[in-house]
Each structure stands twice: as structure tokens, then as C-alpha cells.
matplotlib code that plots the C-alpha trace (Angstrom):
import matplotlib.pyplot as plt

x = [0.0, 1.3, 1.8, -0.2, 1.9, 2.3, 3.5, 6.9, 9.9, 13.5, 16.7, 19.6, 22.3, 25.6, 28.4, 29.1, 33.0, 33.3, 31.9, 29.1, 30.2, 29.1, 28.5, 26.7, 24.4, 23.5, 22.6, 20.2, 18.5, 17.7, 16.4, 14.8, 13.1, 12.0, 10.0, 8.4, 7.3, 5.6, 4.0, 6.1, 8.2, 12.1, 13.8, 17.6, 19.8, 22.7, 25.2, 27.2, 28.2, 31.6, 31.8, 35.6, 35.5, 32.0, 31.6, 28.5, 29.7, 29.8, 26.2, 25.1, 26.8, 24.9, 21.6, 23.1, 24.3, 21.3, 19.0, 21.1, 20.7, 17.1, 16.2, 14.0, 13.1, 10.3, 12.3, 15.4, 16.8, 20.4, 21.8, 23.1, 19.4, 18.5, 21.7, 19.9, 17.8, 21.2, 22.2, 19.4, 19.3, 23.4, 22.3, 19.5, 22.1, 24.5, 21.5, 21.0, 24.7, 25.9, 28.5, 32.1, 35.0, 38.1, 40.9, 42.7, 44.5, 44.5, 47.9, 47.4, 44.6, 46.3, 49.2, 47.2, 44.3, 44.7, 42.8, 41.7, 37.8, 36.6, 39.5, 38.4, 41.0, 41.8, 39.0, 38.9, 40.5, 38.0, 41.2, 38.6, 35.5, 34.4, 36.3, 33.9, 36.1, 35.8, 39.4, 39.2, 38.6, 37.7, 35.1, 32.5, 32.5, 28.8, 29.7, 28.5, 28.2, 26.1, 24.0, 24.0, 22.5, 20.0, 18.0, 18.7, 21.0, 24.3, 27.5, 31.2, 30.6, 33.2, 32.8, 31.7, 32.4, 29.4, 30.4, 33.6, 33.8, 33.9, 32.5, 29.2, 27.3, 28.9, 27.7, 26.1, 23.7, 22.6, 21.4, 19.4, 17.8, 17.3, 16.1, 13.6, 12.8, 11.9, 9.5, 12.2, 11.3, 13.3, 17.3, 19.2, 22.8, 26.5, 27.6, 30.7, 27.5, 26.2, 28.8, 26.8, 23.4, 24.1, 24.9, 22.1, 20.2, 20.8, 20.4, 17.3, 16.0, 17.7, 16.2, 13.2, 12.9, 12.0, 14.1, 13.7, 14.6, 18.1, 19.1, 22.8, 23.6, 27.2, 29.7, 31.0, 34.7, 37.2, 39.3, 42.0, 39.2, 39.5, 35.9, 35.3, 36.1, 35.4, 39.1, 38.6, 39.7, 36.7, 34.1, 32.4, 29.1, 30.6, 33.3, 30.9, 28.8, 32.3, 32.4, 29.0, 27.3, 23.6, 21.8, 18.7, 20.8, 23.1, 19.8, 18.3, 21.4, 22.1, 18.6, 19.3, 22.7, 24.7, 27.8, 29.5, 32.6, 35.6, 33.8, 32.8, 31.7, 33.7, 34.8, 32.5]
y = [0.0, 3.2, 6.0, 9.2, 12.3, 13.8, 10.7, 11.4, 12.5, 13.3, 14.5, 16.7, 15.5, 17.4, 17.4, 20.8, 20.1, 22.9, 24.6, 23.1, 22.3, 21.9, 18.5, 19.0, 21.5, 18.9, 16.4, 19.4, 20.7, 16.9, 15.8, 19.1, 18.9, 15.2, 16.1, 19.4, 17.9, 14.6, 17.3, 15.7, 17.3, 18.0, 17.6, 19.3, 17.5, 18.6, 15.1, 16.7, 13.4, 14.0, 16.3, 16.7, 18.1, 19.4, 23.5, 25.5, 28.3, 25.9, 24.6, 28.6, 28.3, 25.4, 27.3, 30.7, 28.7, 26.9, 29.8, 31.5, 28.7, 28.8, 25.5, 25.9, 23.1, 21.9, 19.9, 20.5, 18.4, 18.5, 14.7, 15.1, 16.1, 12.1, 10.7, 8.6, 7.2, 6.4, 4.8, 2.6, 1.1, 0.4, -1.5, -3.4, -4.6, -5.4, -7.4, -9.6, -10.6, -8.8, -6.5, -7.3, -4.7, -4.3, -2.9, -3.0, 0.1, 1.0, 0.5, -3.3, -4.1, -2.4, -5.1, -8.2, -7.6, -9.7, -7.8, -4.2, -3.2, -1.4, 0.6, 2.1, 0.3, -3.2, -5.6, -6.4, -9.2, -9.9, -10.2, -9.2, -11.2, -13.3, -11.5, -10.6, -7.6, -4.3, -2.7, 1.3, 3.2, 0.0, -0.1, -1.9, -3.6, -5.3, -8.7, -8.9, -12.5, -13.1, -10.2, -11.6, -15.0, -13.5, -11.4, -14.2, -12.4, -13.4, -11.2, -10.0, -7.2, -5.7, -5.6, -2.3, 0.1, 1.2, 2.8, 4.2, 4.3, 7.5, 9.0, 7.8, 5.5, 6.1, 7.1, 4.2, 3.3, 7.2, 7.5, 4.6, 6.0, 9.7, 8.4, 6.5, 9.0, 11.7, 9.3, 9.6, 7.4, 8.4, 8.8, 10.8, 11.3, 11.0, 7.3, 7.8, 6.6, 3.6, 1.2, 2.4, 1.0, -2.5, -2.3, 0.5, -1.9, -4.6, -2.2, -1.8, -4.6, -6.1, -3.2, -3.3, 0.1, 1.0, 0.7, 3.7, 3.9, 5.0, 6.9, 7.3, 10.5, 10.5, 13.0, 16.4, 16.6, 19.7, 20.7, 18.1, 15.5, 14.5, 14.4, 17.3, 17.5, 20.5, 21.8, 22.1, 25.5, 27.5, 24.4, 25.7, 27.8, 30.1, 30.5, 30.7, 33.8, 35.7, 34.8, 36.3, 33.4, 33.5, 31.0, 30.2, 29.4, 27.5, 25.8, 25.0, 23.8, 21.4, 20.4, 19.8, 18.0, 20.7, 22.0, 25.6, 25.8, 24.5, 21.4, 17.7, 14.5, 12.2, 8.5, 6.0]
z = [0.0, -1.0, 1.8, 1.7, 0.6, 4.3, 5.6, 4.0, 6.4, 5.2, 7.1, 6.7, 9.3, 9.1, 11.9, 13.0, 12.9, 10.1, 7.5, 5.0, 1.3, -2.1, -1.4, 1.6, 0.0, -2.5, 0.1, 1.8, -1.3, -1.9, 0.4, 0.7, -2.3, -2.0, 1.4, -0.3, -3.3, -1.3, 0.8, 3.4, 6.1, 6.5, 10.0, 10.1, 12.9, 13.8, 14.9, 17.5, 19.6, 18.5, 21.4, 21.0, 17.4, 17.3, 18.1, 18.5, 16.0, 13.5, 14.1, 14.2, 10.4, 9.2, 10.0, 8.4, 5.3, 5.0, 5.0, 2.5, 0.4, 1.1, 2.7, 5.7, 7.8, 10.1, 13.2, 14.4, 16.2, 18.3, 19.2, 22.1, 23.2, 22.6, 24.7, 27.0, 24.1, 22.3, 25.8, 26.2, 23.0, 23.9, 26.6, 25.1, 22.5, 25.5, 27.0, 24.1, 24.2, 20.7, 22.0, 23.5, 24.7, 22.4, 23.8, 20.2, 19.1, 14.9, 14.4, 16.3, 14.2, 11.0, 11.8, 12.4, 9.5, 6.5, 3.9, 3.0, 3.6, 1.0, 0.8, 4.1, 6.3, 7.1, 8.9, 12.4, 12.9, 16.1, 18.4, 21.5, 20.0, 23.1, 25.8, 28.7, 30.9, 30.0, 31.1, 31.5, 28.1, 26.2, 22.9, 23.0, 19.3, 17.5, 17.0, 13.1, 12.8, 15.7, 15.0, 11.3, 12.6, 14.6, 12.2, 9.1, 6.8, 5.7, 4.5, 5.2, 7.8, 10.2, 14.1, 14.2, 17.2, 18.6, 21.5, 23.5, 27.1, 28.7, 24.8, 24.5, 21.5, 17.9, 14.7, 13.3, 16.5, 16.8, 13.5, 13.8, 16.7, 15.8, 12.3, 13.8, 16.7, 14.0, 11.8, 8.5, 5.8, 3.4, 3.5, 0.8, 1.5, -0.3, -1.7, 0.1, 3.4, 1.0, 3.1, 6.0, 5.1, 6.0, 9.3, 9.7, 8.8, 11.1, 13.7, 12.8, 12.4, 15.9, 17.9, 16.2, 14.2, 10.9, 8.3, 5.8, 2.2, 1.3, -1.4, -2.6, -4.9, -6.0, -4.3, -5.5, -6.0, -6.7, -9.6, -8.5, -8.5, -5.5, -3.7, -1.1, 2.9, 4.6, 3.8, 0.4, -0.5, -2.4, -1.8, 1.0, 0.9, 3.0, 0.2, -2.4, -1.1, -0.3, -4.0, -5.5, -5.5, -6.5, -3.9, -5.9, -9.1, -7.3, -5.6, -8.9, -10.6, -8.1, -8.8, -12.2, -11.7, -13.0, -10.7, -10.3, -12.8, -11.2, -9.4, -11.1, -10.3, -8.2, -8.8, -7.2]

ax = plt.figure().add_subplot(projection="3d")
ax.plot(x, y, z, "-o")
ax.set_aspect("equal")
plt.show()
């Protein structure tokens, strides 16, 4: 059954640990325009549980450069404000036996890793996988083939870290909760995320949340054609207003695929 129009719920979830890009705005105007044209609505959240790199005048310029680029939102949510959510469904992971500490540094499991993971680094090794202590300033890791068995699916996933002690849940087990906290349905984001979905997924599914639809657009990359980072000289939005850029142009081209001069389309 098909769902009604207002039904429809997007997101916009950028880390304020610098300035918004080309890239980013792409992702925004998106998923933007996915929500207005369902007659849906559009939550911004700012991911700030990276409270070491995170900095509140950076969120302040996500919300200036987003309303110079004229998206407007309807929620807006902060993720630290959902902490004890993200802490809860920690422990109801830690209840059904899926998570183990790792005490395993990068450069130990870079050393002991027999094979590259999607070019993202090596694989854990699971070196910890079965230990039951959890020494001072341990992980706590997701073991992925027990996780796997549980909810029937099969596949080559790494141990993912979903929390640090003393630093609260990671990425992966926030999103799933703030996605389904805010009613999102539909996920549109960079392909550099796509690796992501799987083990969203499973999250999901083992804590019993919905799973939205994911979309994957490919990601914006600079002269050198190399994809964008927040360092990028001239890529980000504040960068292109000092530079006279028109926001609604830039808006609609974005729409249309087409990019500023200077900027292309990055490898997948």
C-alpha cells in the first residue's frame, strides 16, 4: 500500500566540525526537495556526539548557510538532546549478548588484518571477539556474525564500534535512533555513506525500528578530482557567497545535476 503524501519524512544531518560544502548542500537541497514535493516534512539534525570536534559556531553556520541557500526546515533536532535514548538502545544490545569490549588500538589491528575493507581500512580481525572484561577506556564492538544469525542475513561485515567508554554511542547506533525518533522514511545522502546502510540496517531490524529507504547521490569533488572534505579550498558555501554566489541558481542547478565551474563529479 502506497503511503499518503504527508507521511513522507527526510533529514539533513551534518556534523558541525566545520563549515558546509558543495557537497553538503546537495545532500540538503535533496532531500529538501524530496519532502516538499511529497508534501512531506524536512527535519535538520545537527550530529554533534563527536563532542571533541563538534563546536557550537559551526552549528550557528549550518543554519546561516542553510537559510542563505534557502532550505527551511520543520524539526530541528540537536543529538546530544537524545543521549539517554542512544544509551538505552546500547544496553539493550548489550542485553541480548551482541557487543564485547576491544581494547585494540588502529595501528594493532592495522598489523594483524589480513585484507583491506573497502578501501576504508583493514578488517577487524575480532582479536577481543568473546572477551567478557571491559578494562578502562575499552570499545564496545557489534559482533556482526552473531548479529547476522539472529536477524537471518548473511554477509562479510566488520565488528563495528558502537560505542567508547567515557564517549558515548557512535555514529552508526545514533542515526538509527534519531532516524527513527523523528518518523524519516526516506534517507538521501552522499555514496561515500552507501557502506553504512548495512549495518544501519541490522540495527534496525535487531532493535526493532524501521528501516527507511536509502538513497545514494554520487559525491562532488574539486578541480584536483578529488571528492570534497570540509578543507577544500573554495568548496564551501561560505566560500561561495564571499564569491558572489547566486543562492537560488546555485539551488536549482544542483537540482538539475549541473555543478559551479571548477567542481565535477567524483569517482564512485
Amino acid at each position: 500500500m502506497a503511503e499518503h503524501p504527508q507521511d513522507i519524512v527526510t533529514r539533513f544531518a551534518p556534523s558541525p566540525t566545520g563549515r558546509l560544502h558543495l557537497g553538503h548542500a546537495l545532500s540538503a537541497v535533496l532531500s529538501h526537495d524530496f519532502a516538499r514535493a511529497h508534501r512531506g516534512r524536512f527535519v535538520l539534525r545537527i550530529e554533534d556526539i563527536d563532542t571533541a570536534r563538534c563546536r557550537t559556531e559551526f552549528t550557528d553556520a549550518i543554519l546561516d548557510d542553510l537559510r542563505w541557500l534557502g532550505i527551511d526546515w520543520d524539526r530541528l533536532d540537536i543529538q546530544t538532546d537524545r543521549a539517554a535514548d542512544h544509551a538505552a538502545a546500547l544496553d539493550r544490545l548489550q542485553a541480548m549478548g551482541l557487543l564485547y569490549p576491544c581494547t585494540c588500538t588502529r595501528a594493532e589491528i592495522a598489523a594483524s588484518a589480513s585484507a583491506p575493507h573497502g578501501g576504508a581500512g583493514p578488517i577487524y580481525p575480532g582479536t577481543c571477539r568473546g572477551r567478557t572484561d571491559a578494562p578502562e577506556g575499552a570499545a564496545w564492538r557489534l559482533d556482526m556474525a552473531k548479529a547476522s544469525a539472529i536477524v537471518g542475513v548473511s554477509g562479510r561485515h566488520d565488528d563495528v564500534v558502537l560505542a567508547r567508554k567515557g564517549l558515548g554511542v557512535a555514529y552508526h547506533l545514533a542515526v538509527v535512533v534519531d532516524d527513527a525518533a523523528a518518523g524519516v522514511t526516506d534517507v538521501i545522502r552522499g555514496a561515500d555513506l552507501l557502506s553504512a546502510t548495512p549495518v544501519q540496517n541490522l540495527l534496525q531490524v535487531l532493535l526493532g525500528l524501521p528501516v527507511p529507504r536509502y538513497t545514494h547521490h554520487p559525491l562532488v569533488a574539486g578541480s584536483d578530482g578529488k571528492r570534497l572534505a570540509k578543507r577544500t579550498p573554495g568548496a564551501t558555501l561560505a566560500d561561495l557567497r564571499a564569491a558572489g554566489a547566486d543562492p537560488a541558481l546555485l539551488r536549482n542547478d544542483l537540482r538539475s545535476g549541473r555543478l559551479p565551474v571548477g567542481f565535477g563529479w567524483a569517482d564512485a
